[in-house]
MARGUKOL-868966 format. One line per 3 residues: number of its first residue (from 1); their letters; for each residue x, y, z of N, C-alpha, C, O. Coordinates in Angstrom, 1 decimal, decimal comma, m for minus. Layout:
BEGIN
NUM> A> X Y Z X Y Z X Y Z X Y Z ~ ...;
//
This chain:
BEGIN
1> XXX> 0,8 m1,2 0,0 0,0 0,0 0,0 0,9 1,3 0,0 0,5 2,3 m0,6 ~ 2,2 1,2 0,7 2,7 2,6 0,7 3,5 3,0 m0,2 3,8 4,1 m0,5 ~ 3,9 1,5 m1,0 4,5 2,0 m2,5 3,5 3,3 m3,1 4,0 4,4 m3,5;
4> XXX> 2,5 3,0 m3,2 1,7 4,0 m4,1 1,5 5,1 m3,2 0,3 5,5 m3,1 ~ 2,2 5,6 m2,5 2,0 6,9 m1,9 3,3 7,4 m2,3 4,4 7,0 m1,8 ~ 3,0 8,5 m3,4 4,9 9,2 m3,7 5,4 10,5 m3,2 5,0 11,7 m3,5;
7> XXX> 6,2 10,2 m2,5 6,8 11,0 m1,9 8,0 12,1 m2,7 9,2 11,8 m2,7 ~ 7,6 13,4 m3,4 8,5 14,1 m4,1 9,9 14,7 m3,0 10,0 15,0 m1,8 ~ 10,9 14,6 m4,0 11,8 15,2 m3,0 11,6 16,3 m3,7 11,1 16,3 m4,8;
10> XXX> 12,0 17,5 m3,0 12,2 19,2 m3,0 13,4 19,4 m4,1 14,4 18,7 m3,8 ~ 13,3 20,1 m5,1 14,8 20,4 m5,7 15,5 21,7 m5,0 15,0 22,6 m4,3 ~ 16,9 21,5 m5,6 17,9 21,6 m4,6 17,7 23,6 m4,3 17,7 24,2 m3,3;
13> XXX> 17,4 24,1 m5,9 17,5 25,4 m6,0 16,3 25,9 m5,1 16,4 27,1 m4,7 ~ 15,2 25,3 m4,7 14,1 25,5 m4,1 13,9 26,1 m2,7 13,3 26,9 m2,1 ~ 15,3 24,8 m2,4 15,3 24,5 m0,8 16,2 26,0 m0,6 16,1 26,7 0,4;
16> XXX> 17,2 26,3 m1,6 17,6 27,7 m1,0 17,0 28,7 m1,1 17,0 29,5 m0,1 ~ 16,2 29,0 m2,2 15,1 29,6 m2,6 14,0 29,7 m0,9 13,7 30,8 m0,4 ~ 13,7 29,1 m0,6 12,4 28,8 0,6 13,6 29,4 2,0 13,0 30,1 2,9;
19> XXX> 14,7 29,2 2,2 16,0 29,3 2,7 16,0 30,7 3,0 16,0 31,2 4,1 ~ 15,9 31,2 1,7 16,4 32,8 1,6 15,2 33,3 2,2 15,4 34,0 3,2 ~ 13,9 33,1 1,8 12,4 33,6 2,0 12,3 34,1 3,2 12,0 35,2 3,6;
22> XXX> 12,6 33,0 3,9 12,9 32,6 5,6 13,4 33,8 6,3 12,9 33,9 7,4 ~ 14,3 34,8 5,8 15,1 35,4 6,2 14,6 36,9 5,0 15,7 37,5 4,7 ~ 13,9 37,3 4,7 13,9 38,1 3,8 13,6 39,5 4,4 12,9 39,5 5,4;
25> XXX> 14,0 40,6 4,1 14,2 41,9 5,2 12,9 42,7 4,5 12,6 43,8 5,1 ~ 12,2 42,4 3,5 11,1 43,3 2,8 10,3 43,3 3,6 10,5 42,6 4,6 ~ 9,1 44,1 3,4 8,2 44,1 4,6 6,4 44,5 3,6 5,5 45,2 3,8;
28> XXX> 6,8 43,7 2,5 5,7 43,9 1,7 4,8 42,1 1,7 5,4 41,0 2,1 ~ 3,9 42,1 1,2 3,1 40,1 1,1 4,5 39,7 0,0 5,3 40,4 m0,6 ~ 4,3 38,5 0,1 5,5 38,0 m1,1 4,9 35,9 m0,8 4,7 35,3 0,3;
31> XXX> 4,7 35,6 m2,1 4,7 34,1 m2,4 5,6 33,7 m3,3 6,1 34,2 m4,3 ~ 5,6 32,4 m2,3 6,6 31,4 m3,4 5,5 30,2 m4,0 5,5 29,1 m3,4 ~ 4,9 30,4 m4,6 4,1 29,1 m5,6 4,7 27,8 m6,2 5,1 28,0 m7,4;
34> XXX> 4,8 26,6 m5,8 5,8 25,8 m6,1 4,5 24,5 m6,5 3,4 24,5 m6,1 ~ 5,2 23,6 m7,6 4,1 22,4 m8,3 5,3 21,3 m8,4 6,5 21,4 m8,3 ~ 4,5 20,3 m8,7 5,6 18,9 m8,9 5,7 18,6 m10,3 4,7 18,1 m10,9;
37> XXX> 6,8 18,8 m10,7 7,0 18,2 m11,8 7,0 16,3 m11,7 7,9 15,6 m11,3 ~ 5,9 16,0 m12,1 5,7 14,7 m12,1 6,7 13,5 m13,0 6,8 12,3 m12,9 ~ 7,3 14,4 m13,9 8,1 13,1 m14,2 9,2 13,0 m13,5 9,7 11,9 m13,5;
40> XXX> 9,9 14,1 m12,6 10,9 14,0 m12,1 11,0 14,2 m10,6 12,0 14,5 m10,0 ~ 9,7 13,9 m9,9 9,3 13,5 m8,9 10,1 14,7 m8,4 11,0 14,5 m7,5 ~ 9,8 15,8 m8,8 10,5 17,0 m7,4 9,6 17,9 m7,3 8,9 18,1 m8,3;
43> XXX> 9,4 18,4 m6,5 8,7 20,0 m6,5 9,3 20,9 m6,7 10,4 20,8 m6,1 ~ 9,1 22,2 m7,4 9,8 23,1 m8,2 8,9 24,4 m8,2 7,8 24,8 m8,0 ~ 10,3 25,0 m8,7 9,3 26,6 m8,3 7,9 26,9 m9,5 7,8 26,4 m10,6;
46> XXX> 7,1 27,5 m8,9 6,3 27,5 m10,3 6,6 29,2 m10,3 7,4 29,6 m11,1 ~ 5,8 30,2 m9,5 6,0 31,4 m9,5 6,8 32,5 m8,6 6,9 31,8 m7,6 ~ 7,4 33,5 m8,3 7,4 33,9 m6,9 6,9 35,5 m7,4 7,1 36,1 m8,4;
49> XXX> 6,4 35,7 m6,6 5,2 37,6 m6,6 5,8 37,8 m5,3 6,0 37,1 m4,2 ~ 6,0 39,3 m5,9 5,8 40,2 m4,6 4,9 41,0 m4,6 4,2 41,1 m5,5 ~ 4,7 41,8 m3,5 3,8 42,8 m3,2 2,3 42,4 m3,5 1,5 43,2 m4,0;
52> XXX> 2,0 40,8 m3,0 0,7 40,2 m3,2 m0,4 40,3 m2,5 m0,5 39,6 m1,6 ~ m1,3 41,0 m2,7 m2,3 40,3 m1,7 m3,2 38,8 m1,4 m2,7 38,0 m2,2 ~ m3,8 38,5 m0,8 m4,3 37,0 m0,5 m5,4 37,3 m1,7 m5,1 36,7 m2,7;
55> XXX> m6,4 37,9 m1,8 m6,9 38,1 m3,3 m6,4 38,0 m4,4 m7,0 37,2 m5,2 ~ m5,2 38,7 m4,7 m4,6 38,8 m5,8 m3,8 37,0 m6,0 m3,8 36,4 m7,1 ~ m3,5 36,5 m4,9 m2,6 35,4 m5,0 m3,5 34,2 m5,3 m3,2 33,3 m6,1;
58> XXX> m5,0 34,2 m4,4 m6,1 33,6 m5,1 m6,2 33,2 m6,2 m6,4 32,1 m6,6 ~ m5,9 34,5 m7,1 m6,1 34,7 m8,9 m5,1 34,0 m9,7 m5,2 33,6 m10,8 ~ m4,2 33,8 m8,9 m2,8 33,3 m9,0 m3,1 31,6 m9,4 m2,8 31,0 m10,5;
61> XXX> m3,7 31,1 m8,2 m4,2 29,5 m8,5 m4,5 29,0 m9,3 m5,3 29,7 m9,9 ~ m4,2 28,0 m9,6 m4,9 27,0 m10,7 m6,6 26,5 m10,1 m6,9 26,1 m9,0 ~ m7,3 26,7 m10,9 m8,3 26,2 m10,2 m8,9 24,8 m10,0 m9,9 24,3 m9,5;
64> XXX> m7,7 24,2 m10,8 m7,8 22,4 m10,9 m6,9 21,8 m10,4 m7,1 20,6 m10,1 ~ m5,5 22,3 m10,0 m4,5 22,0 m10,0 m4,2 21,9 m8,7 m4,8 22,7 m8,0 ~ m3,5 21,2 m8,2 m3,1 21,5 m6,3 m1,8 22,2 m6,7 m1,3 22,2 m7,9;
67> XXX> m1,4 22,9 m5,6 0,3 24,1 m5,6 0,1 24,2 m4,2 m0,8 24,3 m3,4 ~ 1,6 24,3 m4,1 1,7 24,5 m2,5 2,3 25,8 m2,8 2,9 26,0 m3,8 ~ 2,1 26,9 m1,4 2,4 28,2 m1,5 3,2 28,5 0,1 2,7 28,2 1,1;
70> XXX> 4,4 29,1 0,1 5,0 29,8 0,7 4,1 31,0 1,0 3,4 30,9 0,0 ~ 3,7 32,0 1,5 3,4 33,2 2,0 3,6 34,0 3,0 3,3 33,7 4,2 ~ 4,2 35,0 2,6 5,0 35,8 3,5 3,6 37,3 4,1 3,3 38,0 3,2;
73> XXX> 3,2 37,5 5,0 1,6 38,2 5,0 2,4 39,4 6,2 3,4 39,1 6,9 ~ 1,9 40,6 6,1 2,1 41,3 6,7 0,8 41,6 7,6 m0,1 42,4 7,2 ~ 0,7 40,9 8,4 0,0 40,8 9,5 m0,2 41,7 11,0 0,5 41,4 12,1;
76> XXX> m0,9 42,4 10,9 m1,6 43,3 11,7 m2,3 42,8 13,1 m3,5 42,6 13,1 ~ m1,5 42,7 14,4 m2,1 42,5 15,3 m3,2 43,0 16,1 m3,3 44,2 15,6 ~ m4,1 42,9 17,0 m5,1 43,6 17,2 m4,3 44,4 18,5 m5,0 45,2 19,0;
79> XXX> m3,4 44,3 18,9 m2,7 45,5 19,8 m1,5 46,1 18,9 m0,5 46,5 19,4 ~ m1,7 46,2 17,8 m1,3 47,5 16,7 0,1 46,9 16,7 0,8 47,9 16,5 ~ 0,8 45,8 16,8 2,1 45,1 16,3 1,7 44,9 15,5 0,4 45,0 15,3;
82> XXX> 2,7 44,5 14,5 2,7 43,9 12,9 3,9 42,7 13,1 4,9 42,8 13,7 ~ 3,3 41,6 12,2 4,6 40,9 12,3 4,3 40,2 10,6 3,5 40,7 9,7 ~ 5,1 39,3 10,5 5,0 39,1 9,0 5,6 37,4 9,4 6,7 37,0 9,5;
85> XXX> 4,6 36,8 9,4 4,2 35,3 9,5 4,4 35,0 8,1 4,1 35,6 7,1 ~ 5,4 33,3 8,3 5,4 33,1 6,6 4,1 31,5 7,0 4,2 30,9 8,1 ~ 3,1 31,0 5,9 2,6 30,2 6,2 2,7 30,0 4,8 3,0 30,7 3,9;
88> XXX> 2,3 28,6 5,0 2,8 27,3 4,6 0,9 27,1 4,2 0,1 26,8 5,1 ~ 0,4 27,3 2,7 m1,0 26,8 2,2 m0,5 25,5 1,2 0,4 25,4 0,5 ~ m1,6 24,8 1,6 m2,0 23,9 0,1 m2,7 23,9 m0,3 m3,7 23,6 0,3;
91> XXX> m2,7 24,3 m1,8 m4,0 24,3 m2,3 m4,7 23,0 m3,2 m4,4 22,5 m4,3 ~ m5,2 22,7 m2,6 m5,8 21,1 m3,2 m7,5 20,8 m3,7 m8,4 20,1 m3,3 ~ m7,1 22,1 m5,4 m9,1 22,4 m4,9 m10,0 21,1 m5,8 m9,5 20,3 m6,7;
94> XXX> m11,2 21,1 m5,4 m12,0 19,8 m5,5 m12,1 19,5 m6,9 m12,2 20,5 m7,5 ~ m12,1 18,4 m7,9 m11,7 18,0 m8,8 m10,3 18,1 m9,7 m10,2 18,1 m10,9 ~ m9,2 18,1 m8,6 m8,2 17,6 m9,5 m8,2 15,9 m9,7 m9,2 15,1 m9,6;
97> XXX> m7,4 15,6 m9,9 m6,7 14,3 m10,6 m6,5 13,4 m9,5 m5,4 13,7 m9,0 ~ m7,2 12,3 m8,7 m6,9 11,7 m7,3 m5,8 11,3 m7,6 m5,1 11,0 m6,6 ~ m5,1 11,1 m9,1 m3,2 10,7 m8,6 m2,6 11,9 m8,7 m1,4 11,7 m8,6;
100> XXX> m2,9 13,2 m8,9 m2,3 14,5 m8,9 m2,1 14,7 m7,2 m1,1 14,9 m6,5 ~ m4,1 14,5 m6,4 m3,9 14,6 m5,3 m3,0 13,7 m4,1 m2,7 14,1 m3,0 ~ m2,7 12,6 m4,6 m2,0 11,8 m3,9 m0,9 12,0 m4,0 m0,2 11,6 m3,0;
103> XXX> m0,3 12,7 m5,0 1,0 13,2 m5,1 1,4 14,5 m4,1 2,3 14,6 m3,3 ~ 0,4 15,2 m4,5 0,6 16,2 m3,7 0,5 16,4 m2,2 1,3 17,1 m1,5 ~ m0,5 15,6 m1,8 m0,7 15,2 0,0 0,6 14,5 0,4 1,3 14,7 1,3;
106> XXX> 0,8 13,4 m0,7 2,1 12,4 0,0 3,3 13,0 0,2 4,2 12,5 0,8 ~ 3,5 14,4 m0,4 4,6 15,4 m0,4 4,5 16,4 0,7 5,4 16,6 1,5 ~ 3,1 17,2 0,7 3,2 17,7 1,7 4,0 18,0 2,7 4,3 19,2 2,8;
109> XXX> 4,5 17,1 3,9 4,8 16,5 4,8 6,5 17,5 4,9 7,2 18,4 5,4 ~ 6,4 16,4 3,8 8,7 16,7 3,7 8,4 18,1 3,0 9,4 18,6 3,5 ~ 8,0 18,8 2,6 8,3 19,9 1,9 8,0 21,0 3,0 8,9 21,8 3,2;
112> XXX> 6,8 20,9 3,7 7,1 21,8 5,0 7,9 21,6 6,4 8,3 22,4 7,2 ~ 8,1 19,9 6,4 9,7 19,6 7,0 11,1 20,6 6,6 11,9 21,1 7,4 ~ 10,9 20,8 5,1 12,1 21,2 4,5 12,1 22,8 4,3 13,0 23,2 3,7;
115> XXX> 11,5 23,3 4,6 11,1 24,9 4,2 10,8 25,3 5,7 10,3 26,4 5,8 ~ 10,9 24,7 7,0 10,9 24,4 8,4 9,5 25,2 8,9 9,5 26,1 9,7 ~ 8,4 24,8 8,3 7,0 26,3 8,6 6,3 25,5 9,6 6,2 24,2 9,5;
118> XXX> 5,9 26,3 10,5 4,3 25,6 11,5 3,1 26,1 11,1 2,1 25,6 11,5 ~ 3,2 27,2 10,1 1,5 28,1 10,2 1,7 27,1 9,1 2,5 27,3 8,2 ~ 0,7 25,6 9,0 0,2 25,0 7,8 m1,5 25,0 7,7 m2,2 24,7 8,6;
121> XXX> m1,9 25,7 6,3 m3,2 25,5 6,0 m3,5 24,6 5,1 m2,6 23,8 4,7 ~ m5,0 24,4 4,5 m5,2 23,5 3,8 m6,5 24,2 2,9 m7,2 24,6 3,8 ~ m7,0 24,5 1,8 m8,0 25,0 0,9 m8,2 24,1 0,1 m7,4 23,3 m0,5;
124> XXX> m9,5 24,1 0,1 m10,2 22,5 m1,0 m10,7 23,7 m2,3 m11,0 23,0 m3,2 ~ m10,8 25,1 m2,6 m11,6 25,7 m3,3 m10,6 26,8 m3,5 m10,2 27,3 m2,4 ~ m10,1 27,4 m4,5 m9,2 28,2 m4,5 m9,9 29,8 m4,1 m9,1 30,7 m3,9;
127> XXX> m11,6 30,0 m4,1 m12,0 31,1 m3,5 m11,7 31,4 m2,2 m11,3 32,5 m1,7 ~ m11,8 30,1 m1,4 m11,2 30,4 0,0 m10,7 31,3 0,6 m11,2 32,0 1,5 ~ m8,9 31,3 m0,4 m7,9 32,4 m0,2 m8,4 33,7 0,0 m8,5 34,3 m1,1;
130> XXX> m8,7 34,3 1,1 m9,4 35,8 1,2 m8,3 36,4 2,9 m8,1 35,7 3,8 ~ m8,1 37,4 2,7 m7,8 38,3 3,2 m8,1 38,0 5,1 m7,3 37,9 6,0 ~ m10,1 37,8 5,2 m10,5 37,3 6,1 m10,2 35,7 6,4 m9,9 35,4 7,5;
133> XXX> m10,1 35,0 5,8 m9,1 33,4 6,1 m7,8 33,1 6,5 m7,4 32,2 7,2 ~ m7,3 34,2 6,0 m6,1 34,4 6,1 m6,0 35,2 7,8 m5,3 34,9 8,8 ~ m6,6 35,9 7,6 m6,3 36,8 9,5 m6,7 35,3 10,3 m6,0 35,0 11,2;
136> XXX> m7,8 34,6 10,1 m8,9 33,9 10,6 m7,4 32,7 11,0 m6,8 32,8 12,0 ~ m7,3 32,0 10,1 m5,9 31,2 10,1 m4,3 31,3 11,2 m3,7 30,5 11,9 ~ m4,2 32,6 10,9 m3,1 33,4 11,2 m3,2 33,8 13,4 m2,5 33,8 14,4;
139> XXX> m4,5 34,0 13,0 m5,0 34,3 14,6 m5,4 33,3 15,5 m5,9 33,5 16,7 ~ m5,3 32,1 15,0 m5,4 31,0 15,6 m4,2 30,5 16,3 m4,4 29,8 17,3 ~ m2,8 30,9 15,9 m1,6 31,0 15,9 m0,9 31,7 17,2 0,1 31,4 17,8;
142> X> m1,8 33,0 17,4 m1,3 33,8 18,1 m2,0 34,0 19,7 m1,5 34,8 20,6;
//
């Protein structure tokens, strides 16, 4: 049974790429959009935007496709701090491909192992992605 769960490894440029993100001194939204290249079993960058909003990055999604997203959010506390949380989405919206989704779930795992995030979400619907989900998410956290 666990043969058929595939596990992508991360490519190498990615992992520094997610590395750098980690540590980035801007103070604007910024995604890293990454997909699996399925013949070569890795996950790879697909986009990176700056100055995004969770609307705008919405628009961004495939709406068949699963992609996992780095997101860097400039987040507004309700005692007037700001901090800038990077979280870790997957987007897995309803009718993709159940071997697209199996690919993508079975990766999951190691890729936010490897990119070292705790804020992990999960979206079945790429409308989801809103502004209010995002605070909603974020403030669960804090």
């Amino acid at each position: 049974m666990s043969e058929s769960l595939v596990v992508c490894d991360v490519a190498e440029d990615l992992v520094e790429k997610l590395r750098k993100f980690h540590f980035r001194k801007e103070t604007n939204n910024a995604a890293i959009i990454m997909k699996i290249d399925k013949d070569k079993r890795l996950v790879v960058l697909d986009e990176e935007l700056e100055g995004i909003s969770p609307d705008e990055l919405n628009d961004e999604l495939p709406e068949r496709q699963p992609r996992f997203i780095v997101y860097c959010y400039k987040y507004q506390h309700d005692d007037g701090r700001v901090s800038y949380p990077l979280c870790f989405i997957f987007s897995s919206p309803v009718g993709c491909k159940p071997e697209q989704q199996m690919m993508y779930a079975g990766s999951k795992n190691k890729l936010v192992q490897t990119a070292e995030l705790t804020k992990v979400s999960e979206i079945r619907n790429t409308e989801d992605l809103t502004e209010e989900w995002l605070h909603e998410k974020l403030g669960f956290f804090h």
